[in-house]
C-alpha positions in Angstrom: -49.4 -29.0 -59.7 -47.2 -30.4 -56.9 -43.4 -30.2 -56.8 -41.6 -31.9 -53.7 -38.1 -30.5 -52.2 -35.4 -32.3 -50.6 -33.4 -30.5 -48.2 -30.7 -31.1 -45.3 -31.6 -29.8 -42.0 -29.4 -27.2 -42.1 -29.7 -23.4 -42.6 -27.1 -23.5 -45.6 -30.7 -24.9 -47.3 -32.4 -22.3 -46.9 -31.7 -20.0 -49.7 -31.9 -22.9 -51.8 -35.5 -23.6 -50.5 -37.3 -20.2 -51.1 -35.1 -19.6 -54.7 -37.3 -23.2 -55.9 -40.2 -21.5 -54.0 -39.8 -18.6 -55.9 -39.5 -20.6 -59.4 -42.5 -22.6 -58.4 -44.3 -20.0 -57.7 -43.1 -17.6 -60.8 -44.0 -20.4 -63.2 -47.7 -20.7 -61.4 -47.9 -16.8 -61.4 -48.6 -16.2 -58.1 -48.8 -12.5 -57.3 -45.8 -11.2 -55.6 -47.7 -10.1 -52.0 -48.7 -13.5 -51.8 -45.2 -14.9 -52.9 -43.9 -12.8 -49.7 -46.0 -14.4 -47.2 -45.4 -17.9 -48.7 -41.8 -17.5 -48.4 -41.9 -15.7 -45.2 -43.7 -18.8 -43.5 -41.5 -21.0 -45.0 -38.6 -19.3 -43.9 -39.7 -19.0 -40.0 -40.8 -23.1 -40.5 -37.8 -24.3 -42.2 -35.5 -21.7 -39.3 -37.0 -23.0 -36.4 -36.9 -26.6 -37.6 -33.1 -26.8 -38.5 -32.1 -24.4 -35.3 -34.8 -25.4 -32.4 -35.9 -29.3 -33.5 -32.9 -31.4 -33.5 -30.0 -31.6 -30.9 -26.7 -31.8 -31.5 -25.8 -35.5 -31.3 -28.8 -36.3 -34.2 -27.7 -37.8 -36.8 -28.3 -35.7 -40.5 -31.9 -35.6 -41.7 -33.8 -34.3 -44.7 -36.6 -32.1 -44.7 -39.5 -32.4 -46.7 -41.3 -29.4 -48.5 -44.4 -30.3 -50.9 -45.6 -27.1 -52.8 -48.7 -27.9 -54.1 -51.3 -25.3 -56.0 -54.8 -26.4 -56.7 -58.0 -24.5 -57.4 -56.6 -21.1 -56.3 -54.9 -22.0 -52.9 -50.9 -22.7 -52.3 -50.6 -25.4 -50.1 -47.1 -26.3 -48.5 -46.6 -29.6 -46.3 -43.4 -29.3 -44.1 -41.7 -32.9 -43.0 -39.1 -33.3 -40.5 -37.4 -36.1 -38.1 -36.7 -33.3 -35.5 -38.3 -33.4 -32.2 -42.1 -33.8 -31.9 -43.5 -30.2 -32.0 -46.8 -28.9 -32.4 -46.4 -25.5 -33.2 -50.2 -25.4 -32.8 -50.1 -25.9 -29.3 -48.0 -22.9 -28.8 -50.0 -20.2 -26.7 -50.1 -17.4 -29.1 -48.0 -14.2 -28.3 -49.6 -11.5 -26.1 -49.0 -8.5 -28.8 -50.6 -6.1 -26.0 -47.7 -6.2 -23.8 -45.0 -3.5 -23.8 -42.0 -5.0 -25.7 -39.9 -4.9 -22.5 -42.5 -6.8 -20.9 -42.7 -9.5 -23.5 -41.3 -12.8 -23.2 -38.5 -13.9 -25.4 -39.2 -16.2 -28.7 -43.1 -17.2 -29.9 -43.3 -14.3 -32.6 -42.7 -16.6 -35.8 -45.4 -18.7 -34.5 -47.9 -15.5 -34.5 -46.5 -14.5 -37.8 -47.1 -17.5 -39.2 -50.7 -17.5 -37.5 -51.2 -14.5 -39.1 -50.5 -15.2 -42.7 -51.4 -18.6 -43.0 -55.3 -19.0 -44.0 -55.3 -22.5 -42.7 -52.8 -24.6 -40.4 -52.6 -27.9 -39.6 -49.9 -30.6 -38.2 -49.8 -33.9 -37.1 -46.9 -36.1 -35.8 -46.6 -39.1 -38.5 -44.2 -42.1 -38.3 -42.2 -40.5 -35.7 -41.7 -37.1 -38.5 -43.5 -33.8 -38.0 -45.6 -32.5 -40.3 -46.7 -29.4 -40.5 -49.0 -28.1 -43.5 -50.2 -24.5 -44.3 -52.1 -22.8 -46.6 -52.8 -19.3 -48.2 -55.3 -18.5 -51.3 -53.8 -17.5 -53.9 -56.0 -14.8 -55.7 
């Protein structure tokens, strides 16, 4: 059960991308915590991809979101022409540190950490793609 979304890098597509996240979801029954976390790591992918990954003088670009359910896990494959990032190489955020002493910027990245059950990404044919995955219940 897969369903792919096509959407312009731009945050205008954002509330479009987690209301067909939601449907998805709805018509696969997904409990609502789990819903939350889906759309929460979408929402800090799909942000930091359309403010942080392409600079001003790129020319438009669509993002790629595959939802995909199988065998009890959510599966969601993120595809972008940004600039190459590996979020996984990111040094995760030092949560023991006062918050005055923390640095600025790396908390989506530990949030999605967090939720996500299993992470992945690879740079393919000069597109990023990012993949995560959460069981479903």
């Amino acid at each position: 059960m897969k369903r792919t979304l096509e959407l312009e890098n731009q945050l205008s597509a954002l509330s479009g991308l987690l209301d067909m996240t939601g449907d998805f979801l709805d018509v696969h029954k997904v409990p609502a915590p789990v819903q939350y976390k889906i759309k929460l790591i979408l929402d800090e992918i799909f942000s930091n991809i359309v403010t942080y990954g392409y600079r001003p003088q790129d020319p438009p670009d669509t993002v790629l979101v595959e939802l995909c359910i199988a065998n009890g896990t959510f599966t969601a494959k993120v595809n972008d022409g940004g600039i190459p990032f590996n979020p996984l190489e990111y040094r995760p955020a030092d949560t023991s540190l006062p918050l005055e002493e923390r640095p600025i910027g790396g908390l989506g990245i530990h949030l999605v950490r967090n939720l996500a059950a299993e992470l992945a990404y690879e740079r393919k044919e000069n597109r990023n793609v990012f993949c995560f995955s959460l069981e479903i219940g």
